[in-house]
C-alpha positions as CSV (number, residue, x, y, z in Angstrom):
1,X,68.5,66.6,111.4
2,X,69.7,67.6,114.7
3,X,70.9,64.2,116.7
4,X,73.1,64.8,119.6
5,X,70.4,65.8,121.9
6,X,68.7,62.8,121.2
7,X,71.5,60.0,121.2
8,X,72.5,61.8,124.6
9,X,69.0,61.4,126.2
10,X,69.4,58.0,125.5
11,X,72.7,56.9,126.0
12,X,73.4,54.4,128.5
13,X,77.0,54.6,130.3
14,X,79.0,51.6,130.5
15,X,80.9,51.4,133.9
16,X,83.0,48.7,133.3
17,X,85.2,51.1,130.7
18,X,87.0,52.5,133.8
19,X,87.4,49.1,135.5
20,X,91.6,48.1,134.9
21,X,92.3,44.6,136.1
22,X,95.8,43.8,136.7
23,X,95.8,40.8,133.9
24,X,94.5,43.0,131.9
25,X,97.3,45.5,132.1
26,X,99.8,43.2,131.6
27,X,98.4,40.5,129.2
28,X,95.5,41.9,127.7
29,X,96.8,43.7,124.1
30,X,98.8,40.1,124.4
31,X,95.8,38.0,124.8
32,X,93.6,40.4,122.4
33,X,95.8,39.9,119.8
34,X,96.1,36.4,120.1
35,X,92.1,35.8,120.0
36,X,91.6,38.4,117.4
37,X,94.0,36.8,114.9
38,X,92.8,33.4,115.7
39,X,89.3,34.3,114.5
40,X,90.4,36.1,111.8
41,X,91.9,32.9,110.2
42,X,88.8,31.1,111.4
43,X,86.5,33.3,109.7
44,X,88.6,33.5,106.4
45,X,88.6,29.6,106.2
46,X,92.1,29.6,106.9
47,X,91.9,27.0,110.0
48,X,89.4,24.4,111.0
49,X,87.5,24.1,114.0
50,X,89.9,21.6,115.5
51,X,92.6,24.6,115.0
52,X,89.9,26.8,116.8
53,X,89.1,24.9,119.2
54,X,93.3,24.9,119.6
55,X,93.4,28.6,119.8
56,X,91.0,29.2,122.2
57,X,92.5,26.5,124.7
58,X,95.7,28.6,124.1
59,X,94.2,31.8,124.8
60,X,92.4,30.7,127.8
61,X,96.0,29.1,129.2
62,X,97.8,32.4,128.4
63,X,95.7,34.3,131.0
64,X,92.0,34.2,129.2
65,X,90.9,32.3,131.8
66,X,92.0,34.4,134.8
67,X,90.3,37.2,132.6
68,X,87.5,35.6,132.6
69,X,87.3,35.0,135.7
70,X,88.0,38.5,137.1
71,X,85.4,40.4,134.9
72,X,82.9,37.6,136.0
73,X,83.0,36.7,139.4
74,X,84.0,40.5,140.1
75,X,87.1,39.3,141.6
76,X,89.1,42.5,141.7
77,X,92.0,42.5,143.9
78,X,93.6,46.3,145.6
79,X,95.4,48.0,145.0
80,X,96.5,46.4,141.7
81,X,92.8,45.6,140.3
82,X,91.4,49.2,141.5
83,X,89.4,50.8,139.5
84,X,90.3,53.8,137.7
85,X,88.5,56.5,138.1
């Protein structure tokens, strides 16, 4: 069965992919890894949701919360922030 046609008529592009935010750049393999591993142990039963709950307040203290921000409230600042095209 021939697909590509079909999964390229509908495809839907994502325009945030190309957006680099200046936390995001600096922080963000930092911060991804943090979260990542955190729910990693969570899932696996390996920390409690107090210990959750810890690593998330962590995260968001290391910069998750700026993220957050940013990508929300579309708070990009230029040069820095500028998108990449």
């Amino acid at each position: 069965m021939h697909t590509q046609g079909y999964a390229s008529a509908y495809a839907v592009g994502n325009p945030a992919l190309t957006l680099t935010l200046a936390i995001s750049t600096e922080r963000g393999k930092e911060l991804d890894e943090q979260i990542w591993d955190a729910q990693t142990r969570y899932i696996m039963g390996k920390m409690d949701d107090a210990g959750w709950q810890a690593e998330v307040h962590n995260w968001r203290k290391s910069g998750g919360d700026t993220l957050t921000q940013r990508i929300r409230g579309g708070t990009l600042s230029w040069p820095n922030d500028a998108p990449q095209m």
